[in-house]
Structure formats: C-alpha cells, structure tokens
N, C-alpha and C positions, 0 to 999 in steps of 0.2 A: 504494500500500500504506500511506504514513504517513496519506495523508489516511482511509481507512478505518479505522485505531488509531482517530485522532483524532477522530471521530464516532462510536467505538463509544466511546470516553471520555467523549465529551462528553453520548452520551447515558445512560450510567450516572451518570452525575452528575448531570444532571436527574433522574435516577428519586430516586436516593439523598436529595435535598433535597425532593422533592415527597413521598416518604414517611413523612414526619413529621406525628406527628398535630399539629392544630392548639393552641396554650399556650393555658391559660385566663387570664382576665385578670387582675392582680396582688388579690391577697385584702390588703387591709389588715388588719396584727398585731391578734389581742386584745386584750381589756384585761388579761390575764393573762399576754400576751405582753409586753407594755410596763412591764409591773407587773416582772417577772422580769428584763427587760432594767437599770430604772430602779435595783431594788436593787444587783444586781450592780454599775454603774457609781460609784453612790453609797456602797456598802460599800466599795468599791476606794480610794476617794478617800477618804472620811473616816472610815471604820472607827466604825459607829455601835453604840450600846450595844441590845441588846432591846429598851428600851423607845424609846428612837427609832425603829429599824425599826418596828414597830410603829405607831406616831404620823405615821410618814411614810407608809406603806404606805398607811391610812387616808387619809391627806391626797389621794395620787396616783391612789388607785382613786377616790374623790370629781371629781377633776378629770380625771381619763379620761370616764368617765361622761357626766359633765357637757361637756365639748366631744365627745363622740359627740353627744352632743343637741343640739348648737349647732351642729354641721356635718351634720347629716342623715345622707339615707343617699349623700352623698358624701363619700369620705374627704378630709382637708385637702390631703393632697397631688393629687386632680387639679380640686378646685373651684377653680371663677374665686374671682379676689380679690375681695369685696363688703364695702365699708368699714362696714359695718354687723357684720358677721360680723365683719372683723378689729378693731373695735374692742373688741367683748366678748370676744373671745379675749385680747386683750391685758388688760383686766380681770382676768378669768379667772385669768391667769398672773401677776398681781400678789397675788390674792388668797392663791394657790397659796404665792408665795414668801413670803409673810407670814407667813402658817399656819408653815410650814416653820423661820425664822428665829425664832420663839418657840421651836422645839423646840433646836433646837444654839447649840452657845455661839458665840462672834464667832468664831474661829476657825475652826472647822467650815462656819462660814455663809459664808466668803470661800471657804474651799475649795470649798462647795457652789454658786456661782456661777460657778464655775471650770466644773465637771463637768454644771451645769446646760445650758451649749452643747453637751454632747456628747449629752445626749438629746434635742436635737430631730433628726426627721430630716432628711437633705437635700433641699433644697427645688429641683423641676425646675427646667433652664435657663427663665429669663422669669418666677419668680414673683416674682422681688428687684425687677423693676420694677412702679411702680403703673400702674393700668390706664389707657388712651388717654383720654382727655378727647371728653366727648360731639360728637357733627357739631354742627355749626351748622344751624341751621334759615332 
C-alpha cells in the first residue's frame, strides 16, 4: 500500500514539473530600462540638480546606444570575452566618465564612482577570468 502512495506521488510530480511551459530566454533590459535604473541609483547617491539629470541622461543614453552597437546582437553579459571588444568598451567607459565629471562638482564625482559599480551588472560565474591562451600548433 505505501509503495502505491508513493508512485502515485511520484508520478504526480513528474506530471506537475513536466507541465510547465517552456521560459523564454533572458531578454536583455532597454535602453530605457537602464536609462531608468541608472537615474534612480545616481539620484539616490548624489541628488542631482535638473540640469545635471538632464546632461547625464544625455551622456548615458549616448553610451547605451553606443555599446548596443559594439556588442551586436549579443548582449555583454553572454558574449565570449574578445579583447578587441573589451578594449573599446573600456574606452567607451572612460569617455562616459569624463563627459560625466565635467558635469558634477568633485564631490559629487567621488560619490558618483562610488554608485558607478552599482550599475554594472553582475557578471556570470567565468567572465572575471580572461580567456585560455591559444593551442599550440
């Protein structure tokens, strides 16, 4: 008798996990979702005037944009590492910060390096390492 429970258990349970429809696969955010995320975080921290929001806003929708088009149509977080790619990302992200630190005073700008690690996202286990070194031939 318990073995019967337990195979009527066991097969409800299979039913139950095999009836789920299949997830689509993860949509990478907007640029309006990042835009939105980016303000928020930055408002929090440094509490910016109009006309900085603005000036920043500008600056981040520019460098969204622009690494969409440096990373195609794969998103950074599952493209392999290609030191080519990563090196004008990191450009990129220098330019970004420069732009940026014209607009806010020194204060603001230490804060906003502070708040800057919180919008990247987090990076899969394995991308902190660089990529294996070619075979030998």
């Amino acid at each position: 008798m318990k073995i019967k429970i337990i195979l009527a258990t066991l097969m409800l349970f299979g039913i139950t996990t095999t009836a789920q429809p299949p997830q689509e696969p993860h949509k990478p955010p907007t640029v309006e979702e990042r835009l939105k995320k980016t303000n928020t975080i930055l408002q929090k921290e440094m509490q910016l005037n109009t006309t900085q929001q603005t000036a920043v806003k500008k600056i981040f929708t520019n460098f969204f944009n622009t690494a969409d088009k440096l990373h195609g149509n794969e998103p950074p977080s599952t493209a392999t590492i290609n030191p080519t790619i990563k090196a004008k990302m990191d450009n990129l992200i220098k330019e970004r910060d420069e732009e940026v630190k014209k607009i806010l005073t020194q204060e603001q700008y230490k804060k906003y390096e502070t708040a800057a690690k919180k919008l990247h996202p987090p990076k899969p286990t394995g991308q902190n390492e660089p990529p294996p070194p070619p075979p030998l031939q």
